[in-house]
LUMLUM-751846 format. One line per 3 residues: number of its first residue (from 1); their letters; for each residue z, y, x of C-alpha. Coordinates in Angstrom, 1 decimal, decimal comma, always signed. Each point is the difference from the previous one (the first is absolute). Layout:
<recs>
NUM = A = Z:Y:X  ...
</recs>
This chain:
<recs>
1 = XXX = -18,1:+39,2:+21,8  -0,2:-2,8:-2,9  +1,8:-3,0:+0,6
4 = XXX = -1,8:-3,0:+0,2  +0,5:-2,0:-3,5  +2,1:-3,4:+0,7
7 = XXX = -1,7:-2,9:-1,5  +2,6:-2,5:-1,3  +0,0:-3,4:+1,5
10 = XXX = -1,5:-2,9:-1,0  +2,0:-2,8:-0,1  -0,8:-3,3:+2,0
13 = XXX = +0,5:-3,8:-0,8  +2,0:-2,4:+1,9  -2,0:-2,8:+0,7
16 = XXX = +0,9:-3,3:+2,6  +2,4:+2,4:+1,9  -1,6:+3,1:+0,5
19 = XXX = -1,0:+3,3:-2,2  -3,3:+0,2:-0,5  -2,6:+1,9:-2,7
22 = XXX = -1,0:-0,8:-3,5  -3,2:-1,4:-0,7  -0,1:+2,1:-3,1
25 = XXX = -1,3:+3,8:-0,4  +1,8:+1,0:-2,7  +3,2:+1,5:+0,1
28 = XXX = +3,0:+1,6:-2,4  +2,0:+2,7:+0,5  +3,9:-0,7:+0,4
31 = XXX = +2,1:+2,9:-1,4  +3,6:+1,0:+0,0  +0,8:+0,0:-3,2
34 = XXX = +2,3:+2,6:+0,0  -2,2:+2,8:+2,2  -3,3:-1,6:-0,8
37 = XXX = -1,0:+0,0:+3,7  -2,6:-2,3:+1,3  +1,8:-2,2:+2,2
40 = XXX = -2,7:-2,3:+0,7  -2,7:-1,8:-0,4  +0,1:-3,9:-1,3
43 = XXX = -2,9:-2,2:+0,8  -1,7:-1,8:-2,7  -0,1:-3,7:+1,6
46 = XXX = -3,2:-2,2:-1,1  +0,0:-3,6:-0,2  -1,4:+0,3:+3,9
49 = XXX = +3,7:+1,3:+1,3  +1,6:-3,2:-2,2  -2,4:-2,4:+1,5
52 = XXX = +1,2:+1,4:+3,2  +3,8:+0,0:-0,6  -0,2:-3,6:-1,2
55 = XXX = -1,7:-1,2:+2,9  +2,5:+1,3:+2,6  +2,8:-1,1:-2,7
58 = XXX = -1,2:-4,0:-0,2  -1,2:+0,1:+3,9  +3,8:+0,7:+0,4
61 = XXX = +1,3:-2,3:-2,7  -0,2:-3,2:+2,4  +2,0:+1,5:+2,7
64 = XXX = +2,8:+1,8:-2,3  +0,6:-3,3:-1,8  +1,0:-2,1:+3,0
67 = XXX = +2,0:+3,0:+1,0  +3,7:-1,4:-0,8  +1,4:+1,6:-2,6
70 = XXX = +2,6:+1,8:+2,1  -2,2:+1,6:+2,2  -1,8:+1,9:-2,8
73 = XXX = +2,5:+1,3:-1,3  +1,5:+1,3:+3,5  -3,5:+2,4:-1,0
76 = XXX = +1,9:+1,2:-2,9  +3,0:+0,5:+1,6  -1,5:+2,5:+2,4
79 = XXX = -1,7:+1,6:-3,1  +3,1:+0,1:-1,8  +1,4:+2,4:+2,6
82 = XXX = -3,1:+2,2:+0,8  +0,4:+0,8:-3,6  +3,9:+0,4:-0,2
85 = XXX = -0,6:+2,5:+2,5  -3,2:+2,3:-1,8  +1,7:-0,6:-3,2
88 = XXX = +0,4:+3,5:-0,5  -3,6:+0,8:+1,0  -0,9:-2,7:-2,6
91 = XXX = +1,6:+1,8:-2,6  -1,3:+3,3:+0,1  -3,4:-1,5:+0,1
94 = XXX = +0,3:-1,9:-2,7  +1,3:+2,9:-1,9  -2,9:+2,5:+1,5
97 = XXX = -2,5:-2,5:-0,8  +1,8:-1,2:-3,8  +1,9:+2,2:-1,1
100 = XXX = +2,7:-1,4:-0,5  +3,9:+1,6:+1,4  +0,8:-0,6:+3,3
103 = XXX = +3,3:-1,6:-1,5  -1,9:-2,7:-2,0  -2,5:-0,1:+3,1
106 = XXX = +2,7:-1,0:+2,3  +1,2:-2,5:-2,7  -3,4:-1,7:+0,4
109 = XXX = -0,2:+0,0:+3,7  +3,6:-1,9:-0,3  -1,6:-2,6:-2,6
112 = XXX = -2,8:-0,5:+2,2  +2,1:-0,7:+2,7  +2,3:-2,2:-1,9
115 = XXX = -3,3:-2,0:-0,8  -1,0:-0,9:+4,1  +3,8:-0,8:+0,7
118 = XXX = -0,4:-2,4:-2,9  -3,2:-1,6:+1,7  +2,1:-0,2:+3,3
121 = XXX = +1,4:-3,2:-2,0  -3,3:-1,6:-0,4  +1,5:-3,1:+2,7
124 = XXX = +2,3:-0,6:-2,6  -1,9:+1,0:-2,7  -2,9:-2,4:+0,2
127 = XXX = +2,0:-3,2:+0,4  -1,1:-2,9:-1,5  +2,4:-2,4:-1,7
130 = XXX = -0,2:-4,2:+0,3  +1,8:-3,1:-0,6  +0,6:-3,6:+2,3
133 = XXX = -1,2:-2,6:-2,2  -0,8:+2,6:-2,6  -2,9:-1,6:-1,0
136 = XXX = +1,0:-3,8:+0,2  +2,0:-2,3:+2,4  -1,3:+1,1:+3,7
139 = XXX = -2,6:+2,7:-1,4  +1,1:+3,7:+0,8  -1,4:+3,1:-2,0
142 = XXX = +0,1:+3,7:+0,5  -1,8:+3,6:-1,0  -0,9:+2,2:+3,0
145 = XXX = -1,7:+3,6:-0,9  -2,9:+0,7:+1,9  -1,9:+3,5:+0,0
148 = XXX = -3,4:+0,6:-2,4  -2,1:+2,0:+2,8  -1,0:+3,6:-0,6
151 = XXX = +1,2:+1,6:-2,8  -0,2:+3,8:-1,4  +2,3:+2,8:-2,1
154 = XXX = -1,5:+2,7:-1,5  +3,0:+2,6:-0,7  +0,3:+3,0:-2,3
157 = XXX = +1,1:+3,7:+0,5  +3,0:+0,2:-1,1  +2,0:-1,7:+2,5
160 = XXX = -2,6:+0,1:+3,0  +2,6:-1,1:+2,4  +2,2:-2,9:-1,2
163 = XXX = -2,2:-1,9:-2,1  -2,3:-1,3:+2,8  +3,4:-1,1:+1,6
166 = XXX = +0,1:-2,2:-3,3  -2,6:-2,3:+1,3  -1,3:-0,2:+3,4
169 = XXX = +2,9:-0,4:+2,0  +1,4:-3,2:-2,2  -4,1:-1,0:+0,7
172 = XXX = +0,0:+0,6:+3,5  +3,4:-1,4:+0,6  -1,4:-3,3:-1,7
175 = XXX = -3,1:-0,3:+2,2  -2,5:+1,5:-1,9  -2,3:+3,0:+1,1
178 = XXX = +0,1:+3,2:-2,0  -2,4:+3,2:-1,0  +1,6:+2,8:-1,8
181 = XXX = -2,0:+2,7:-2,3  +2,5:+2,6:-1,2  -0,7:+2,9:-2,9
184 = XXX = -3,2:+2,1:+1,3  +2,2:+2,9:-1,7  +3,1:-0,3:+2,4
187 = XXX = -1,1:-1,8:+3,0  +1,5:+1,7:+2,7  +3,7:-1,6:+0,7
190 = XXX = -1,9:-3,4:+0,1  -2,1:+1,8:+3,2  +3,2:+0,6:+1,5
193 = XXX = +1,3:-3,8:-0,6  -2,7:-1,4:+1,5  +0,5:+2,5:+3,0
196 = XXX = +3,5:-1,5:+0,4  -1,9:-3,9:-0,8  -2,4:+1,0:+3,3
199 = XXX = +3,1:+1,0:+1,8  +1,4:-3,4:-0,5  -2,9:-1,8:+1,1
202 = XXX = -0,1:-2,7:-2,8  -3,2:-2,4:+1,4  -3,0:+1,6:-0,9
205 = XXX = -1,4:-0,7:-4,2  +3,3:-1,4:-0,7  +0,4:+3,2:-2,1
208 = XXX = -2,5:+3,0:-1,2  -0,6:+2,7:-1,7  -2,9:+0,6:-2,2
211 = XXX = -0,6:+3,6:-2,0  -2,1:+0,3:-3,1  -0,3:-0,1:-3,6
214 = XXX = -1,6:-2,3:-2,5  -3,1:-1,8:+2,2  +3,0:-0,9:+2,6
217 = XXX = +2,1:-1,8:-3,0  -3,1:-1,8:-1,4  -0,7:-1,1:+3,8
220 = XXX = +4,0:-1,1:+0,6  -0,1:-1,7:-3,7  -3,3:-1,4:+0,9
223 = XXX = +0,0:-1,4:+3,1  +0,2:-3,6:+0,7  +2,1:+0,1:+3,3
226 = XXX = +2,5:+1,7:-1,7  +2,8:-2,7:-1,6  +2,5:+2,6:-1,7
229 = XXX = +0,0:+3,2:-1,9  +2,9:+2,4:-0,6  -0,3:+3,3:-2,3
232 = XXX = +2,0:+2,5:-1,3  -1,1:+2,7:-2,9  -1,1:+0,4:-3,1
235 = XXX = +0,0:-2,8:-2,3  -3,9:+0,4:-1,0  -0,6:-0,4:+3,4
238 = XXX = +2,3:-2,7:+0,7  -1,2:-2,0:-2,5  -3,8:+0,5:+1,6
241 = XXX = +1,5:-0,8:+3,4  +1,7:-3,0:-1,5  -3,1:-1,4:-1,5
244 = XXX = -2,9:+0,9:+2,2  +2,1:-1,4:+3,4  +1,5:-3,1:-1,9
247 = XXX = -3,8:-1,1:-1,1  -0,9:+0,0:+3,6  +3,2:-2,7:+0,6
250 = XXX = +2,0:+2,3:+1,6  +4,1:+0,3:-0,6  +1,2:+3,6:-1,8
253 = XXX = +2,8:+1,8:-1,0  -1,1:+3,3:-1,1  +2,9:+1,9:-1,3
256 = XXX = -1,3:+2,6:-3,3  +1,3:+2,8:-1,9  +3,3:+0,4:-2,2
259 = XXX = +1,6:+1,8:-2,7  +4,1:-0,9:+1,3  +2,6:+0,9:-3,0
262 = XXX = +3,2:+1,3:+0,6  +2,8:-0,9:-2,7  +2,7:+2,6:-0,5
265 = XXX = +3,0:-2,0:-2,0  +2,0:+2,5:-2,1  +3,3:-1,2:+2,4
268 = XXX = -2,4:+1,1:+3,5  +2,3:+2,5:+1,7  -3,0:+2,7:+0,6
271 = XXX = +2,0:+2,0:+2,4  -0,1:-2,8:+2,7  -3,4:-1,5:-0,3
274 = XXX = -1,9:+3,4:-0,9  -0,7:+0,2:+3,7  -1,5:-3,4:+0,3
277 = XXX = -2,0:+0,7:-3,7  -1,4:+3,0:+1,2  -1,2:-1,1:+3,5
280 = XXX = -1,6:-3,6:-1,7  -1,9:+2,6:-1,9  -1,2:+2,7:+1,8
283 = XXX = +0,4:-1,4:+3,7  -3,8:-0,1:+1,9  -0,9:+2,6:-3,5
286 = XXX = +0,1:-3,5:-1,6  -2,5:-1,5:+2,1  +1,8:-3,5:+0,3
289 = XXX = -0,9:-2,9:-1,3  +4,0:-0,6:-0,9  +0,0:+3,8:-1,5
292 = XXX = +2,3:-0,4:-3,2  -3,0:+2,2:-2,4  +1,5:-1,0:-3,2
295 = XXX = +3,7:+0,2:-1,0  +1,6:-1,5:-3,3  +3,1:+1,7:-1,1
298 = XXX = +2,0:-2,8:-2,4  +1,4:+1,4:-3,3  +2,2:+3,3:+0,8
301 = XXX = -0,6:-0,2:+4,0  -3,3:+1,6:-1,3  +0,7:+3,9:-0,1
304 = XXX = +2,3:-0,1:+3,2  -2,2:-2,1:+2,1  -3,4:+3,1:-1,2
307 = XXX = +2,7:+2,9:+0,5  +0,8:-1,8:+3,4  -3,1:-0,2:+1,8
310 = XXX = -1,8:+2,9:-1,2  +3,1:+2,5:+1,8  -0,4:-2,1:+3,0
313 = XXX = -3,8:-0,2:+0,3  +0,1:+3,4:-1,1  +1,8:+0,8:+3,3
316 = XXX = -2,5:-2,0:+2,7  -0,7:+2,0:+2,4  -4,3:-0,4:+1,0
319 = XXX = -1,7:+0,7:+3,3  -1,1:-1,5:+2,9  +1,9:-3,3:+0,7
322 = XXX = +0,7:+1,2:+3,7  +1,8:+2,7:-1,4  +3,7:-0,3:+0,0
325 = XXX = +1,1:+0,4:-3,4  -3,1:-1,2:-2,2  +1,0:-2,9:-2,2
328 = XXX = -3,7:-0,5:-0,9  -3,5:+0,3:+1,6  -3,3:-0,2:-1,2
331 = XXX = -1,7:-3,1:-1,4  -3,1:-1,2:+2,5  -2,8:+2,1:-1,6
334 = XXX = -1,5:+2,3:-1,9  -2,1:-2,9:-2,1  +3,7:-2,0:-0,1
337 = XXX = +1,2:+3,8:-1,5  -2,6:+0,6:-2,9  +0,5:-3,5:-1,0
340 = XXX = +3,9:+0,3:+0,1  -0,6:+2,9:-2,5  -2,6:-0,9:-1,9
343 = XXX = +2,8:-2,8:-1,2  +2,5:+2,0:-0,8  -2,2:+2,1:-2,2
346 = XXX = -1,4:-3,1:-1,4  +3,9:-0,8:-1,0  +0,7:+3,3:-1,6
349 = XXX = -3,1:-0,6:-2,1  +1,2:-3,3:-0,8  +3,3:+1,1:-1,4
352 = XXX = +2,2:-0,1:+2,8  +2,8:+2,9:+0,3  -0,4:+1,6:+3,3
355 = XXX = +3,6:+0,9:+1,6  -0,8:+1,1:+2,8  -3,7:+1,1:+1,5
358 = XXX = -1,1:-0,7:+3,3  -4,1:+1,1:-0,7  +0,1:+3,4:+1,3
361 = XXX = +2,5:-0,2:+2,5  -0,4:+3,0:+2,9  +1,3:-0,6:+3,8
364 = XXX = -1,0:+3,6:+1,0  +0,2:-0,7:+4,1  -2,5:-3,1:-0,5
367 = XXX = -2,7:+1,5:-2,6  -2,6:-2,9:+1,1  +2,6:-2,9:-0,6
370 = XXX = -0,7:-3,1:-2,5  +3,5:+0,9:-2,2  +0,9:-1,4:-2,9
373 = XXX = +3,8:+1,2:-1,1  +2,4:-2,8:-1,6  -0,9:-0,1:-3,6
376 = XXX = +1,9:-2,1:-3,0  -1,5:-1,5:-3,0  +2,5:-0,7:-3,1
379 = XXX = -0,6:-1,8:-2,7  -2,9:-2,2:+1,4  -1,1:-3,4:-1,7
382 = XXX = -1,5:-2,9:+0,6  -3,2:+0,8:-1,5  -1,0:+3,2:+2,5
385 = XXX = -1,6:-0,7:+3,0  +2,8:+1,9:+2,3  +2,3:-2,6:-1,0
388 = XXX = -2,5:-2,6:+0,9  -1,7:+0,8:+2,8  +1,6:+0,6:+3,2
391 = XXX = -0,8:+3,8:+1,8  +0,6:-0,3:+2,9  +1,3:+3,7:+0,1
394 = XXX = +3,4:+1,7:-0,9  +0,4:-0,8:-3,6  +2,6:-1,7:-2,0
397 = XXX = -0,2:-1,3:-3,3  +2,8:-0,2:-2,1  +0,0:-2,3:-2,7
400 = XXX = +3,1:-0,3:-2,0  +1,1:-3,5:-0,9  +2,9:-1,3:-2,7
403 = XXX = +1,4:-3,2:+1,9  -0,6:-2,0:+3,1  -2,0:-2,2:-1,9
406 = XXX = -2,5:+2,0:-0,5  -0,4:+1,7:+3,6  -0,3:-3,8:+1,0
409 = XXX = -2,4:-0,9:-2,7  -2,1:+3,5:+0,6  +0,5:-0,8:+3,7
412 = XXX = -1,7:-3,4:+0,1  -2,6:+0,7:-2,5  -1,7:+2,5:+2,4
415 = XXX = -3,1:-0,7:+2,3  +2,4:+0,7:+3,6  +2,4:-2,7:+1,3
418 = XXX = +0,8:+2,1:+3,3  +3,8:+1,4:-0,4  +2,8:+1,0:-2,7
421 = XXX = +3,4:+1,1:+0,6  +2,9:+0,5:-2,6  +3,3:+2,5:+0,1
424 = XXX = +2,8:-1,1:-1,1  +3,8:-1,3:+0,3  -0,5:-2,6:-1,7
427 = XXX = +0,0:-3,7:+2,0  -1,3:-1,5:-3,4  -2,8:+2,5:-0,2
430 = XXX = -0,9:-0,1:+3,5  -0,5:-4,3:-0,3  -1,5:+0,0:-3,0
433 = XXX = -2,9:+2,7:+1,5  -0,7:-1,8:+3,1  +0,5:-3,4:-2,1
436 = XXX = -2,8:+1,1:-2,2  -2,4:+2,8:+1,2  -3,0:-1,4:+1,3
439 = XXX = -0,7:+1,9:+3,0  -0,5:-0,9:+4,0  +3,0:+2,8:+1,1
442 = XXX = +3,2:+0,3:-2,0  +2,4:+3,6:+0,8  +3,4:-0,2:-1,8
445 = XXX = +1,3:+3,2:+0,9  -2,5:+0,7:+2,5  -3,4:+1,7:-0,2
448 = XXX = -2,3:-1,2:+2,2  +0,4:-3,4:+0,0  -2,3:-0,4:+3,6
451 = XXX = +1,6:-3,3:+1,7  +1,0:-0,1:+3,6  -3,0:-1,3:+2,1
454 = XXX = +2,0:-4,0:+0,1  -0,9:+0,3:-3,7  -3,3:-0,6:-2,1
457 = XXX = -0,9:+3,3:-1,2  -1,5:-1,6:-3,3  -1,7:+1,0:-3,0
460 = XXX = -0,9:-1,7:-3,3  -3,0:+0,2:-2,7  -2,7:+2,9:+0,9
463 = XXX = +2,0:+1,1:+2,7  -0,9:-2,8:+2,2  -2,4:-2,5:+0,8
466 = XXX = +0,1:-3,0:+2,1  +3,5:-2,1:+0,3  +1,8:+0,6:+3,5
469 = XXX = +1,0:+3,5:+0,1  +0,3:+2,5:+3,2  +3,2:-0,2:+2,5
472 = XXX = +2,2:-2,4:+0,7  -0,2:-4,2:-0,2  -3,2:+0,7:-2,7
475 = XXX = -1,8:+2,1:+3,0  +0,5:-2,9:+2,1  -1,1:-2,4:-2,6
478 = XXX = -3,0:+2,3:-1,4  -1,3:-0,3:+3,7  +1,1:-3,5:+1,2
481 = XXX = -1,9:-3,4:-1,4  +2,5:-2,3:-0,5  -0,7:-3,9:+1,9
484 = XXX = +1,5:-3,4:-0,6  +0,3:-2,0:+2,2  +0,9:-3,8:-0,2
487 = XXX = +0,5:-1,9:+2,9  +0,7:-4,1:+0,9  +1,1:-0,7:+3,6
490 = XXX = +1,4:-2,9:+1,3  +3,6:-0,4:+1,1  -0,3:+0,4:+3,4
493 = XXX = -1,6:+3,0:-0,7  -4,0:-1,3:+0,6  -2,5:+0,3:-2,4
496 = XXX = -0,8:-3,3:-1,9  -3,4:-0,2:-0,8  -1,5:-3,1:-1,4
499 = XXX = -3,2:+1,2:-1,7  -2,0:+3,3:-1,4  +1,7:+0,9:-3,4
502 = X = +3,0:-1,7:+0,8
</recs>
């Protein structure tokens, strides 16, 4: 007897408190990217399922903003341990559904985390600041915060956990109304959040959950109800979310693309930060938008820092991240693989020195994985297209430098203003880099710079658009409209009015 073939799921929405169907007929295939097993299906939301998710979101808005500020967050609270307690579950979704190892997918589960503790503080968070007789003798003034309305995040695949947790619990926790529209290639950890969300019982549209691709952006960027946008991913695209939402009067940050330098000063002792080198590199297959992809030895730190990194990437273990042992999984997709290729071919033709090759790399138990091995480019410069362009992927450029100078100068002459880090001993070094480099993240003696969630996570130039960057005091301000407020009572504390206008 045959068995019966299992159709994968179709995902469902979250919509105004319950799970309900797309709208939409067309769906895509999610994958593991490791076994290339159909894990799902992902529902290609229309502009139908936004109208609907913004409806329930502003018929909620009224209600959630008179909700005192430390009642909502009692919501997150009870999140904050539903997810404390499936972190592990989390994980090993995220990495079945990434890629990634379930080391660094545990890592993100902890950021995300970090990020709705942070939100817990929105009481304090969101208070204003005034003066007695701050504007003249007997005439008080003050700034109070007050919440937009219904806002949006659309968030990419590389960190389909934590970086919704970058935006709407600071928006939430500030009175606004929320709809969430993760990567239609990963979108299967966010199912199980909003599972956990239902558990809590947060009033119905305060948050939802939208899948879909491109006709479900234009609708978020496009719809009038909506007051704020936040995006993570590529920097062409960031630059189109940017534009297309801020001409329709709406408030952005839409974080882009990067190309982060590591400096290696000839003093750097290699032997303790080769670890943290190596795991800024290749950590997520280099699928982070604080990956260190390009590396600039100064003077003689050049051949040691190649010889280096090229034994230890050499020795990275690959295979499915929920695999004890594997210090690397696959990147996301097949496409994300030929691409990831394609560029380091395009380097070698360029003139780059290849140290180590990653292109043909063979993980016999998973024959249908998306692998790409480690792979080192020497000798790149600033004129090739791997040293300027950011691919996403496991590839490091190394281009060799004579002085700090010019890794600065090289540094803030590039497109990317996302991250740079510098090794060395040297306190004089080390000021004079974070004095001087012009990006949003400084490392000194630290690889990925990512801040704790109490700080902005920022970027600079083409690697973000908007002002107020996500986490922290700008999350609060990026989703509060600040008030002032001046006032004229009487002494004996009645109002004094003697005429209109006065």
């Amino acid at each position: 007897m045959v068995s019966p073939i299992t159709q994968p799921p179709v995902l469902r929405n979250y919509i105004g408190g319950s799970w309900c169907r797309a709208d939409a007929s067309d769906t895509l295939e999610v994958r593991n990217p490791a076994t290339d097993e159909v894990l799902a299906l992902v529902p290609l939301s229309n502009a139908r399922d936004i109208e609907a998710a913004v409806a329930s979101a502003a018929t909620a808005f009224p209600g959630w903003r008179a909700t005192p500020p430390q009642e909502r967050v009692r919501y997150l609270f009870k999140l904050r341990v539903l997810l404390d307690e499936q972190r592990e579950e989390l994980a090993r979704l995220i990495t079945t559904d990434m890629g990634k190892t379930l080391d660094d997918a545990r890592g993100e589960v902890q950021r995300g985390l970090e990020n709705v503790e942070t939100a817990c503080g929105i009481p304090s968070l969101m208070m204003g600041y005034g003066l007695e007789d701050g504007a003249a003798r007997g005439i008080d003034e003050e700034v109070i915060y007050q919440p937009l309305g219904v806002c949006a995040a659309i968030t990419p695949f590389n960190f389909p956990f934590m970086i919704a947790f970058w935006f709407w619990p600071y928006a939430i926790a500030c009175g606004n109304t929320f709809i969430v529209k993760p990567s239609e290639q990963d979108p299967l950890v966010q199912q199980r959040v909003f599972e956990l969300i239902d558990q809590v019982g947060f009033p119905p549209g305060v948050i939802n959950l939208v899948n879909g691709g491109k006709e479900a952006v234009n609708a978020l960027l496009d719809h009038p109800q909506i007051k704020a946008i936040s995006f993570v991913g590529s920097t062409q695209t960031a630059a189109y979310v940017y534009a297309r939402a801020a001409a329709q009067g709406k408030r952005v940050q839409a974080s882009g693309g990067a190309k982060n330098a590591i400096v290696v000063m000839p003093d750097a002792d290699l032997d303790s930060h080769l670890g943290t080198i190596m795991n800024s590199c290749f950590g997520a297959a280099g699928q982070r938008c604080l990956a260190n992809s390009l590396i600039m030895p100064v003077g003689e730190a050049h051949a040691r820092t190649r010889l280096r990194l090229s034994e230890a990437a050499a020795r990275l273990h690959l295979g499915n991240g929920l695999e004890p042992g594997v210090d690397m999984g696959p990147v996301v997709s097949a496409q994300a693989r030929e691409r990831i290729v394609a560029a380091i071919s395009q380097g070698i033709a360029e003139g780059a020195q290849l140290a180590l090759d990653g292109r043909h790399v063979s993980v016999p138990a998973y024959p249908h994985g998306y692998f790409v091995g480690p792979t080192i480019l020497d000798e790149v410069r600033p004129s090739m297209r791997v040293y300027q362009e950011e691919i996403f992927g496991p590839v490091v450029s190394i281009a060799p430098v004579a002085s700090l100078d010019e890794a600065i100068t090289l540094i803030n002459a590039g497109d990317y203003g996302n991250a740079a880090s510098i090794f060395t001993d040297s306190g004089a070094a080390a000021r004079e880099f974070r004095y001087r480099v012009e990006v949003g993240n400084v490392g000194i003696n630290i690889g990925v710079a990512a801040p704790m969630a109490y700080f902005p996570f920022s970027g600079t130039k083409r690697s973000f658009f908007g002002t107020l960057h996500p986490q922290g005091r700008d999350a609060v301000r990026f989703f509060t409209e600040s008030k002032v407020v001046i006032s004229r009572w009487g002494s004996d504390g009645s109002s004094r009015v003697s005429g209109i206008g006065r």
